[in-house]
Each structure stands twice: as structure tokens, then as C-alpha cells.
C-alpha positions in Angstrom: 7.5 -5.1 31.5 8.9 -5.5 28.2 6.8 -3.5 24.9 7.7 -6.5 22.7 5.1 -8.7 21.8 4.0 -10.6 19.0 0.6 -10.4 19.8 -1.8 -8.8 17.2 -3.7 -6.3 18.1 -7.4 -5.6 17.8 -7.9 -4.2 14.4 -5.1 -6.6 13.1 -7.5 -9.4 14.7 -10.7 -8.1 13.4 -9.6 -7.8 10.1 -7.7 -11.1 9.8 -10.8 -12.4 11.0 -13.1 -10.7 8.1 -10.9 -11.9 5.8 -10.9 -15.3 7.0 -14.7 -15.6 6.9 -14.9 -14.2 3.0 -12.3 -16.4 2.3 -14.0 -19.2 4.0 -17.5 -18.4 2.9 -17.0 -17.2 -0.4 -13.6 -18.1 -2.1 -13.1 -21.8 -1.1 -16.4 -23.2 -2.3 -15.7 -21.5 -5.6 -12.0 -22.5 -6.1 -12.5 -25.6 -7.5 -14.6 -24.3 -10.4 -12.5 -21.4 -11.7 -9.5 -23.9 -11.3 -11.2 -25.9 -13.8 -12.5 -23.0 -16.1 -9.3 -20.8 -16.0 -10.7 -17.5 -16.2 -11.0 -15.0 -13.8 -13.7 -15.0 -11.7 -15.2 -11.9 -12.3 -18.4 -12.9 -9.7 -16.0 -13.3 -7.2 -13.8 -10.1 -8.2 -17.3 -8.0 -7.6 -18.6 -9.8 -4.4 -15.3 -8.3 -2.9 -15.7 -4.9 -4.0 -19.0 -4.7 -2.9 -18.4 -5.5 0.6 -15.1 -3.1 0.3 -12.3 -5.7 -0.1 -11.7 -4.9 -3.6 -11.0 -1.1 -3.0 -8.2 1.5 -3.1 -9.2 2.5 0.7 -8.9 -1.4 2.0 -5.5 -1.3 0.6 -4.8 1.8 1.4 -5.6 1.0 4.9 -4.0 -2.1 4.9 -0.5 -0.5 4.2 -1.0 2.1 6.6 -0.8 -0.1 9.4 2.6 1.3 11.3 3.4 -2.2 12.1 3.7 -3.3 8.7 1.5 -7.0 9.5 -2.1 -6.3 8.1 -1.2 -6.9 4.4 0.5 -9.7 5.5 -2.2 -11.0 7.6 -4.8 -10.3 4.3 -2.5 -12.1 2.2 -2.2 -15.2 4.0 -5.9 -15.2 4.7 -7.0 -14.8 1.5 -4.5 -17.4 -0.2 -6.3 -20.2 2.8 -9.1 -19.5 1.0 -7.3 -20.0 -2.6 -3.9 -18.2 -4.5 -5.7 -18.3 -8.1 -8.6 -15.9 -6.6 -6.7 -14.5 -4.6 -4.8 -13.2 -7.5 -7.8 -12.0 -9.3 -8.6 -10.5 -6.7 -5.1 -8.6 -5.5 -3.6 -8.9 -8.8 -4.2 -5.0 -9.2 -1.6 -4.6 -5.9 1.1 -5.3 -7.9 0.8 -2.1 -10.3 -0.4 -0.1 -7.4 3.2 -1.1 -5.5 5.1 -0.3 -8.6 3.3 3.3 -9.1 3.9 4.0 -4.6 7.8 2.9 -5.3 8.5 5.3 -8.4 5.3 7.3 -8.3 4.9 11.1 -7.0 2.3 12.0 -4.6 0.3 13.1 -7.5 0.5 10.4 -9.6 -0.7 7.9 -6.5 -3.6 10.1 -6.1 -4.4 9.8 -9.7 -3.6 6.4 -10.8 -3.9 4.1 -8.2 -7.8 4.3 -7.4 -8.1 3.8 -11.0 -6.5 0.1 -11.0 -9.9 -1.1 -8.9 -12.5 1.2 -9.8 -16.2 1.6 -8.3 -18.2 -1.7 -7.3 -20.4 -0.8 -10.4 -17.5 -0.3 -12.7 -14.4 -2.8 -11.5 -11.4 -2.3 -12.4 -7.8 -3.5 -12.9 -4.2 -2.7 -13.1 -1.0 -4.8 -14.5 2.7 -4.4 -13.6 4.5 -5.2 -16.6 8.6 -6.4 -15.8 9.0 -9.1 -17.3 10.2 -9.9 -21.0 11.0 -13.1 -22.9 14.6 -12.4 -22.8 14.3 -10.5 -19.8 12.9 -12.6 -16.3 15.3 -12.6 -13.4 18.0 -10.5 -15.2 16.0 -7.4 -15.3 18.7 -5.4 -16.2 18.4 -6.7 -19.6 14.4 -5.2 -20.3 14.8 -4.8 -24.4 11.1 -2.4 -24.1 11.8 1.1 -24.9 10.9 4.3 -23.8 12.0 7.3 -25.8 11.0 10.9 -25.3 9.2 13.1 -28.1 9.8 16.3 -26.5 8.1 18.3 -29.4 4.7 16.4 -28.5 5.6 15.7 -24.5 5.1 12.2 -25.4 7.0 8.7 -24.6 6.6 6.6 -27.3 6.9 2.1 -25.8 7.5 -0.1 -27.8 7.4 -3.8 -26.8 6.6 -7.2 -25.2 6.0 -8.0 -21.9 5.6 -11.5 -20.6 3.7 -13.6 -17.8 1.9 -10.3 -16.8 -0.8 -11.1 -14.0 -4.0 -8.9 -15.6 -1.6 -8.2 -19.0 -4.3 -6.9 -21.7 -7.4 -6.8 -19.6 -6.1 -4.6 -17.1 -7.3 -1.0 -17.4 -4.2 0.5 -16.1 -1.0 -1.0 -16.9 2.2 -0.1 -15.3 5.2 -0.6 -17.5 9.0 -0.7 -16.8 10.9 0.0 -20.0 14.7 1.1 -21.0 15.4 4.7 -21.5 19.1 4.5 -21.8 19.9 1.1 -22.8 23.9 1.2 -21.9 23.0 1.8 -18.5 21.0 -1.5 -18.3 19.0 -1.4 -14.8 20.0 2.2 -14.0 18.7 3.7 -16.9 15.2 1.9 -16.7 11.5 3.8 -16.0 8.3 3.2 -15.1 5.4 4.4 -17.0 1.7 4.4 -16.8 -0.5 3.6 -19.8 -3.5 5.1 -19.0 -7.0 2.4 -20.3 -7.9 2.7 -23.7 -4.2 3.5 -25.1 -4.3 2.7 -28.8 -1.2 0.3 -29.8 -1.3 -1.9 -26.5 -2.9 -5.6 -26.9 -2.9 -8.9 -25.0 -0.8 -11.5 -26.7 -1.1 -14.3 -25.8 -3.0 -16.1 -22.6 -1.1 -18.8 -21.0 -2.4 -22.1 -19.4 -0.8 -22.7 -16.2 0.0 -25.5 -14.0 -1.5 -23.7 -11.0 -3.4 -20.0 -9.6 -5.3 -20.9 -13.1 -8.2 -18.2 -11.9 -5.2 -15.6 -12.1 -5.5 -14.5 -15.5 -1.4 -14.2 -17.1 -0.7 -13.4 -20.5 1.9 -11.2 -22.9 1.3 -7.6 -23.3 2.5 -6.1 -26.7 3.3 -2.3 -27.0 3.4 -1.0 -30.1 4.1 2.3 -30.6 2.1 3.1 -27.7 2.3 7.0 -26.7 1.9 8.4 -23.5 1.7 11.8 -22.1 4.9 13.1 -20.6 2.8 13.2 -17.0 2.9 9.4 -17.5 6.2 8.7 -16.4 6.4 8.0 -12.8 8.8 10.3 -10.9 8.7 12.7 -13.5 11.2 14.0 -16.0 13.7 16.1 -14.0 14.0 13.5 -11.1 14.6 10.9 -14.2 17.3 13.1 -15.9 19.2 13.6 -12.6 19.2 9.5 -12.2 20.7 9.2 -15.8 23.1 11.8 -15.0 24.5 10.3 -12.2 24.6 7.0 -13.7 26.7 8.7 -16.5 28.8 10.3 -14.5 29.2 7.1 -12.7 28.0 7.6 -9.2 26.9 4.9 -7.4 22.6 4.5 -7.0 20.9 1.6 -5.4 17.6 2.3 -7.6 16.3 0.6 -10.2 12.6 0.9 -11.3 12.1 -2.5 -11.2 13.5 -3.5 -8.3 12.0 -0.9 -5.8 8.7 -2.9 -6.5 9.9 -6.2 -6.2 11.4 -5.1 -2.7 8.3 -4.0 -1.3 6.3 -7.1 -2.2 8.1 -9.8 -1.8 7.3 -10.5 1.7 3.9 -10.2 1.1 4.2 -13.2 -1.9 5.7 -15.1 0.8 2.6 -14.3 3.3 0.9 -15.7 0.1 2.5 -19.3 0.4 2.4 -19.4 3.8 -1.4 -19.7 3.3 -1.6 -22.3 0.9 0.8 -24.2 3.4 -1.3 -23.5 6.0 -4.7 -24.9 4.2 -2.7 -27.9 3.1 -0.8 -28.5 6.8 -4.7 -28.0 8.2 -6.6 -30.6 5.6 -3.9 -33.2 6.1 -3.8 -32.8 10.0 -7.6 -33.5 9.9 -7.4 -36.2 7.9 -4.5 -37.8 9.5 -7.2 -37.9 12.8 -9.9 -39.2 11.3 -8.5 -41.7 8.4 -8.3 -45.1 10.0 -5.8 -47.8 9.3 -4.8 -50.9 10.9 -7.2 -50.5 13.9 -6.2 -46.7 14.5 -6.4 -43.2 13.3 -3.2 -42.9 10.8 -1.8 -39.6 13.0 -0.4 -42.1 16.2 1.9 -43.0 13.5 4.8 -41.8 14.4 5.7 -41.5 10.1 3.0 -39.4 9.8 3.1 -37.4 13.4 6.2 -36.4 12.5 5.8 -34.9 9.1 2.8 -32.9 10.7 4.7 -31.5 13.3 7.7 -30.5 10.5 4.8 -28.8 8.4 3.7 -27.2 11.5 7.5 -25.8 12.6 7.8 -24.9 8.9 4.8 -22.7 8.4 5.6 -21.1 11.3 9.5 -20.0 11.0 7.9 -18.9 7.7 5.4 -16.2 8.9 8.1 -15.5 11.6 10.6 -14.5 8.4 7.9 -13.0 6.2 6.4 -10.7 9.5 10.1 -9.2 10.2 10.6 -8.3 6.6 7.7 -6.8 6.3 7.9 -5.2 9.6 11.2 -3.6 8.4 10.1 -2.5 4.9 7.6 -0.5 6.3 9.6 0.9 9.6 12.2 2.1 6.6 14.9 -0.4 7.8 17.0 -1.5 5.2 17.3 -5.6 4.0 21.1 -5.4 4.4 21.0 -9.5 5.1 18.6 -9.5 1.7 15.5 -9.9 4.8 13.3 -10.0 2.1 14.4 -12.3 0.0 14.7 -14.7 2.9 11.1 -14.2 3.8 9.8 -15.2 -0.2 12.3 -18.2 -0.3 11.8 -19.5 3.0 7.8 -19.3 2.5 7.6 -20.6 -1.4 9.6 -23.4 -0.6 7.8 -24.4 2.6 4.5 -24.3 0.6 5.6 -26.7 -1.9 7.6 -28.9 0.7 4.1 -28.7 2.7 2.1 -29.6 0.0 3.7 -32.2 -1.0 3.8 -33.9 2.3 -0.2 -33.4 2.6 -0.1 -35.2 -0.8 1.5 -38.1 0.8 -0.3 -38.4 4.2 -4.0 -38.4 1.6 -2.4 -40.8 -0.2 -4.2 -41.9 -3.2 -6.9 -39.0 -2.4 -4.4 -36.8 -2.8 -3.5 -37.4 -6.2 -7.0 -36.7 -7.4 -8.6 -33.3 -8.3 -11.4 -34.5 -5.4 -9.8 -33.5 -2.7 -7.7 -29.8 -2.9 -4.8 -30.8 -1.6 -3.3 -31.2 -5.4 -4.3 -28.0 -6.3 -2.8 -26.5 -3.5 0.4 -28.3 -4.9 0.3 -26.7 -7.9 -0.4 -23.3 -7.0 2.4 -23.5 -4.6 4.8 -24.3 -7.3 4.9 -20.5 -9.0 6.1 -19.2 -5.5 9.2 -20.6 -6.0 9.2 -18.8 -9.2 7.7 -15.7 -9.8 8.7 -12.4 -8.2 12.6 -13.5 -8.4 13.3 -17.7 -8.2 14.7 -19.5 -5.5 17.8 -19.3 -6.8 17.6 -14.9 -7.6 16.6 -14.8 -3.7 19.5 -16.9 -2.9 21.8 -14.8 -5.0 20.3 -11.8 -3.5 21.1 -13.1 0.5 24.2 -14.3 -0.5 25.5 -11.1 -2.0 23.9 -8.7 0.9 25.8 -10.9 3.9 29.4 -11.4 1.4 29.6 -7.9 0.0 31.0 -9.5 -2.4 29.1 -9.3 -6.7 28.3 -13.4 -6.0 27.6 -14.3 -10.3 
């Protein structure tokens, strides 16, 4: 007999069940309300940390699985139950991924439980890319990093845009320029440990969609941080620069090593707001009568079912190898990754749509959450690198070729 099998196995099962049921139980009768309020839903946020969900050790345990398909399997879950709490909830993952990519052991150990905190005392963390002038070209970050080696101190200085948790995180993770002529190569990631004087919120924005995710600009000012603060640590830093001087090729940028982890897990994400819509719509499609029959034995509306249905499913397919090869160390050399985000982000909003149109009228209204799900599908076509970076990024990998 063969040892393939896509067949999950029985702590992949029970967890993805356990997740379901919060999801179901606890995050979908809620999602309409913070939708409406736009804050994050702090309740929420605590009900999952005291039943363990919110927790360094879930996450930690999640990622450990050798296969590489529990995070996936959370994510997914979770984003069924809705993508705005979801993000408050898992918002915290993104810091953690930036401080395993560029972190040392040492700094993991440190750093990382300190993004959730206790159930008594929650806590958050922030991964701060992005910049005004700065989204998907992050070679061009303008924040800078420079060293005070009389003090051991970098000194940020700053803005940083659309950051999920930006200003009420406790633990912000921030990728700034060291050596500016070196654009991507001679970038670093930082930790700014809570209560640093000189960092603020800017502003909050008001989104089309996830509107329980709180997103806003984080402003650095000369913000110091201790020396210990810089993820990798000096010496591994200074031998990056040097080869980048020198002019050696390096595939690292600080940036980028995050982004590569997580973006099959973002498209796991859509794949469960596809799901929930592709569900909804499949029930109401059997139960909605028109002209003497239920409106599913048309074969208009059969037919986009069974497309949503082949859709979702190529999607996990895409999203489960890529996630299956970032964590068995295979390399994306067909930009795997970035197939997995684009394929799933654009399924969700293609999905959505389509459940729009089978509710008709029903589901243009705020009634029925098959228009929110539209709208929170939207920002997976954007956020963590657009349709059109993840394109880029597949074409270049399969050309070999610097596709502009």
C-alpha cells in the first residue's frame, strides 16, 4: 500500500473539530455586532484565552505539527466562524512569525509569549512592514534604524501603516532600514518591547471589511531600543551588510522571510470565508422556492454551486502543499506560496460574490452575512502582497527571468 494520503489524522481532526465548535458557538453569533461597532472584541479575545486558544502553547503546538496542516486547518476554521475576530484574535501571529523568521532562539523564548500574555492579563503583538510609500515594494521601507554603540541602543524613527494591532499592541515588531543603499538587503527587524516611550498609534482606519480587526498607523519617534532588541543580533546583521556590500548574492530580506511563512496560512484564511459563504448559499439555494420548486434544480444556480464547490477545494489543495513544504523546508521555487494566497483570495471574493447573487436581494442586505463575508474577502486580495505582487512573484520563480 501506498503512505500517501490526504487523510487527517486524529489530532488534526480533533482539533479542527474544537475549533469549529468555538467558532461556531462563540464567534458567529457575535460577528455581526463587532462588524457594526468596529472595535475589537476584547470579550471574545479573552473567552479564547481562557479555554487556551489565545496562547503561545496553542500556537506553538499548532506549528509543530510535522505535517505542516494544523495552522491551516485553525485558520480556516476560525475564519467560518468570521475573518474580523479572527484577526483579533490571531492578529498577534503575525509578529510572532516575523520574530521565529529573524529571531534567535533566545529572543523566541523571550518575546513571543509576551505578544498573548496570561488569560488574566491578554496581550498583543504587531508586525509593522508596511509604510505609506512603502506597501508591495518593501525594498523602499523609508523607517530607520541606526546604532548608538556608546549606549547599545537603536534609535527608529518612523511611520508605519495599515498595522493589524498598530498602537495597542504590547509588543510591536518593526522592520526598518539600516543601510538604506542596500534597499531590501540592508533592512532589520526589531522588537519594541510595551511601554517604549516615542511609539504612538496614528491614526485608526475604517475599513470596508474584518472591521473587528483593529488597523491603524504606528508612528516611531525617536524610539530607542536595547541593542538585544534587534532580532538576529548584531554580528549575524553586520555579516549580511557585508556581503551585500561586497556584493554577494543573499535571498534574505527581513521582511520577506515573514511574508513567506504566512502566506499560505492567509490563504487558509479565505478559504473559510469561501467556505461559510459556498455553505449559506447551498442551503438557501434548497430551501428558497421559486416557480413551483427549490431554486437549486436550476441548472443557473446548480452550476455556480458546484464551481464554488471545485473552487474552494483546488484552493485548500494549493494552500495545504505550500504549507506542507514551508514546513518540510522545501523551497517555493514555482513561487508555491504565492499561488496558494492568490488562488484562495480570489476564490473567496469570486465565491462570495456568487452567494450574493444566488440570495438575491437578501444578499445585498446586512440581514443576512453573506455581504459581510464579501467584504472581508476583499482585503485577501490585498494585504500580505496583492494579486498582482503574487503573480509577479510566480511569474519570476518559473521564468528566472527579473519580470518588472
Amino acid at each position: 500500500m501506498s503512505d500517501f494520503s490526504l487523510e487527517l489524522n486524529e489530532d488534526q481532526t480533533q482539533i479542527q473539530k474544537w475549533v469549529h465548535d468555538f467558532a461556531e458557538d462563540v464567534i458567529r453569533p457575535a460577528a455581526h455586532e463587532w462588524d457594526e461597532r468596529e472595535e475589537t472584541p476584547w470579550p471574545i479575545i479573552e473567552e479564547a484565552a481562557t479555554i487556551g486558544l489565545y496562547s503561545w502553547e496553542f500556537c506553538a503546538n499548532g506549528f509543530a505539527d510535522p505535517t505542516g496542516l494544523t495552522w491551516p486547518l485553525i485558520s480556516e476554521e476560525m475564519c467560518w466562524g468570521d475573518a474580523g475576530i479572527t484577526l483579533a484574535i490571531f492578529g498577534s501571529t503575525l509578529a510572532v512569525s516575523g520574530l521565529v523568521a529573524n529571531g534567535t532562539a533566545e529572543q523566541v523564548a523571550e518575546w513571543v509569549p509576551q505578544c498573548f500574555g496570561t488569560p488574566e492579563k491578554i496581550q498583543l503583538g504587531a508586525f509593522c512592514v508596511t509604510e505609506p510609500d512603502a506597501g508591495s515594494d518593501v525594498s523602499s521601507l523609508r523607517t530607520r534604524a541606526v546604532y548608538d554603540e556608546a549606549r547599545d541602543e537603536w534609535v527608529l524613527n518612523g511611520t508605519k501603516t495599515w498595522i493589524t494591532n498598530g498602537g495597542i499592541a504590547d509588543v510591536h515588531v518593526v522592520v526598518a532600514s539600516v543601510e538604506p543603499e542596500l534597499r531590501g538587503r540592508g533592512q532589520a527587524s526589531f522588537v519594541v518591547p510595551p511601554g517604549t516611550i516615542g511609539l504612538r498609534m496614528g491614526q485608526k482606519f475604517k475599513k470596508h471589511g474584518i472591521r473587528a480587526s483593529h488597523t491603524a498607523d504606528v508612528v516611531l519617534d525617536d524610539v530607542r531600543v536595547p541593542g538585544r532588541c534587534l532580532l538576529g543580533g548584531k554580528d549575524k546583521l553586520d555579516e549580511r551588510i557585508a556581503r551585500a556590500k561586497s556584493g554577494e548574492s543573499s535571498r534574505h530580506q527581513a521582511a520577506m522571510a515573514t511574508f513567506e511563512a504566512t502566506r499560505p496560512l492567509v490563504g487558509a484564511q479565505a478559504i473559510g470565508i469561501a467556505r461559510a459563504a459556498y455553505e449559506f448559499a447551498l442551503d438557501y439555494a434548497k430551501e428558497r422556492v421559486q416557480f413551483g420548486r427549490p431554486i437549486v434544480e436550476n441548472q443557473a444556480i446548480a452550476f455556480k454551486l458546484a464551481d464554488m464547490k471545485t473552487e474552494i477545494d483546488a484552493s485548500r489543495l494549493l494552500v495545504w502543499r505550500a504549507a506542507w513544504m514551508a514546513h518540510s523546508g522545501k523551497p517555493f521555487e514555482n513561487g508555491e506560496g504565492s499561488m496558494s494566497k492568490l488562488k484562495a483570495g480570489e476564490t473567496a471574493v469570486r465565491v462570495t460574490e456568487e452567494a450574493i447573487q444566488i440570495l438575491g436581494g437578501y444578499g445585498y442586505v446586512r440581514d443576512y452575512p453573506v455581504e459581510r463575508w464579501h467584504r472581508d474577502a476583499k482585503i485577501y486580495t490585498i494585504f500580505e502582497g496583492t494579486s498582482e505582487i503574487q503573480r509577479l512573484v510566480i511569474a519570476r520563480a518559473i521564468s528566472g527571468l527579473h519580470i518588472r
